[in-house]
N, C-alpha and C positions, 0 to 999 in steps of 0.2 A: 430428440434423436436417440439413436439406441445404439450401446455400445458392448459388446458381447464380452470384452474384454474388461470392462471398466472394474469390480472387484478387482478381479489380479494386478490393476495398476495403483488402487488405491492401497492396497498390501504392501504390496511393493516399496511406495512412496511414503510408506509408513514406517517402514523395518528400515530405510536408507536413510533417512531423517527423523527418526526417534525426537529429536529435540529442537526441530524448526520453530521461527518465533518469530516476532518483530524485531529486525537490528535498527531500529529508531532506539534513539535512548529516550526517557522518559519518566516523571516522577507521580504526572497525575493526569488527568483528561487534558487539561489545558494544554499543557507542554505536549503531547502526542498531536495534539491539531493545530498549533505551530508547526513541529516538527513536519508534520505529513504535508502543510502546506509549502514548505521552507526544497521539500524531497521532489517535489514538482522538476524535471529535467536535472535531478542531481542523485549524486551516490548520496546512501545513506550513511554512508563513512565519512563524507565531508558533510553533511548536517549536523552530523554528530561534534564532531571539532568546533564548529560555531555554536549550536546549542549548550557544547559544556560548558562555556563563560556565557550567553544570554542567558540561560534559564538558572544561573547561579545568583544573579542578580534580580531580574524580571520575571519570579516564575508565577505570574499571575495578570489578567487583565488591567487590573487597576496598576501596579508597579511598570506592567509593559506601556501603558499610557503617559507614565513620565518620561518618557523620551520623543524628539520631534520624528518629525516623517525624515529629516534627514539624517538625526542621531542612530534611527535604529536601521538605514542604510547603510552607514557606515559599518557598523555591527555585521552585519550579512553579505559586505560587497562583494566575499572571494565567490558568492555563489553566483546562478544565471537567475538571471529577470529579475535581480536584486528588489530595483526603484518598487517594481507591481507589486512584489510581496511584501515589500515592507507597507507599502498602501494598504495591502489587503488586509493584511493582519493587525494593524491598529483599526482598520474598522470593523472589522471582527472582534476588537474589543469593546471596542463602546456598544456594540451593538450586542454583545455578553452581559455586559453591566447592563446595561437601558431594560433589555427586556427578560435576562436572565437571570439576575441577583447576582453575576459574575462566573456562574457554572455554566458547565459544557454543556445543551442541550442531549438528549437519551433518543433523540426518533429521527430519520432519515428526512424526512421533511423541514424538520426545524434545522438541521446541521447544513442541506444544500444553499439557504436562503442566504447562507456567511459568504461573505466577502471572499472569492478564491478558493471557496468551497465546491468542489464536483461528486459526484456520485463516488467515486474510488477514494477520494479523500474522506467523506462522510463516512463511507464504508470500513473505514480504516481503523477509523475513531470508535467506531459503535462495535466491533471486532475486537479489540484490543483492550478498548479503555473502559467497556463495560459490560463485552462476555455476549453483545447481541447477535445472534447471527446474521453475518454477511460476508460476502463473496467478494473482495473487490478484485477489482481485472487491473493491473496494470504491463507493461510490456513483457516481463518474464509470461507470467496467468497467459495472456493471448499468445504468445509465443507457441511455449511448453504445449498449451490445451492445443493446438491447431497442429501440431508434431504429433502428437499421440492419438490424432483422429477423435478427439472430445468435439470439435465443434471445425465448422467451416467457412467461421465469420470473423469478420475484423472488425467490426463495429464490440466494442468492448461491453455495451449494453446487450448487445445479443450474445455476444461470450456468456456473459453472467446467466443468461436465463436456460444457456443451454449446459452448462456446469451445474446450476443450481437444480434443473430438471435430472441430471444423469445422479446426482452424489445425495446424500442423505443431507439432509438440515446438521443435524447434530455435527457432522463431520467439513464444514462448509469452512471454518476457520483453521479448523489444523491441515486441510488440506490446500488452504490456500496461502499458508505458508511454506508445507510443503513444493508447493508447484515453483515458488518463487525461488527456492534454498537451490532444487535441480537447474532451474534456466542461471543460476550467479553460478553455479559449482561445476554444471556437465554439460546442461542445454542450452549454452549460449549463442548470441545471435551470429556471428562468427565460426567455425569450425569449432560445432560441439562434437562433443567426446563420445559420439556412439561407441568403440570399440570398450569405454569404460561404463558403458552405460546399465546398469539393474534393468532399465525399461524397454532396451532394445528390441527384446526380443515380443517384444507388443508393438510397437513403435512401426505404423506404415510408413516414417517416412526417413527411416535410420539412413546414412549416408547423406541424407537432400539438408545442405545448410541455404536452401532457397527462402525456407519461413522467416 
């Protein structure tokens, strides 16, 4: 799709958030693909709270493995879908070790195959933990992009290929921090902030909190 305005919103989204990032805390691959899994239906501010005592003790497959499937429940309970993720993520580890030597696989195909692993979690990981470019969508990214006329789809797969067709490669990760920083800070799903908004005046759909 074509979008006439798209430079001036990428400028924009650039000079307003200078220092957008990942607020996952995080020390190495591993812990970021916990984490991202752990951020599944949750704020990244409460992962972070349970992450600073897990990953002080377990920050690694083999160490996360000495705990049972109900130990590292326990550990996670205040979050949502606790029991799944704690499933998932010890099989995510043995299956690190088994066929990885215990490192984070590097390619979007090895990363989905994980246990509780989706396209936006993979993406997350391969973005962050080692600088590959990718786009992940999650509900701010569809939100924001579907507000500013980027795309006309909620399928988050088709998000991605219509952001990643309008924006540069190079540009694909800081903007998609970017987009995430606006939907926590002005563009929330709620009564966002057009009248405080940089991007209003691009924005077809300023006033409408329908998206």
């Amino acid at each position: 799709m074509a979008v006439k305005n798209i430079e001036a919103i990428l400028n924009l989204l650039a000079s307003t958030y200078p220092h957008a990032h990942c607020e996952l805390n995080y020390k190495n691959p591993f812990e970021l693909l916990v984490a991202t899994i752990l951020s599944a239906q949750a704020t990244d501010q409460k992962v972070n709270q349970i992450t600073a005592k897990l990953f002080a003790q377990y920050p690694n497959p083999s160490k996360m493995l000495e705990l049972t499937p109900s130990e590292l429940e326990n550990k996670i309970r205040s979050i949502g879908l606790f029991r799944t993720k704690a499933k998932n993520i010890l099989a995510t580890c043995k299956l690190l070790i088994n066929d990885y030597d215990g490192e984070v696989p590097q390619t979007m195909d090895q990363l989905v195959k994980m246990p509780g692993v989706g396209r936006k979690t993979a993406s997350v990981v391969l973005a962050n933990a080692f600088g590959v470019p990718a786009f992940p969508v999650d509900t701010h990214v569809l939100r924001v992009a579907k507000r500013l006329g980027l795309t006309t789809e909620n399928n988050p797969l088709k998000v991605e290929k219509d952001l990643t067709s309008l924006i540069s490669e190079k540009l694909w990760i800081a903007t998609h921090h970017r987009l995430i920083f606006h939907g926590r800070r002005l563009c929330s799903a709620r009564k966002p902030q057009c009248n405080n908004c940089p991007l209003a005046i691009h924005c077809p759909t300023r006033g409408n909190d329908t998206f």
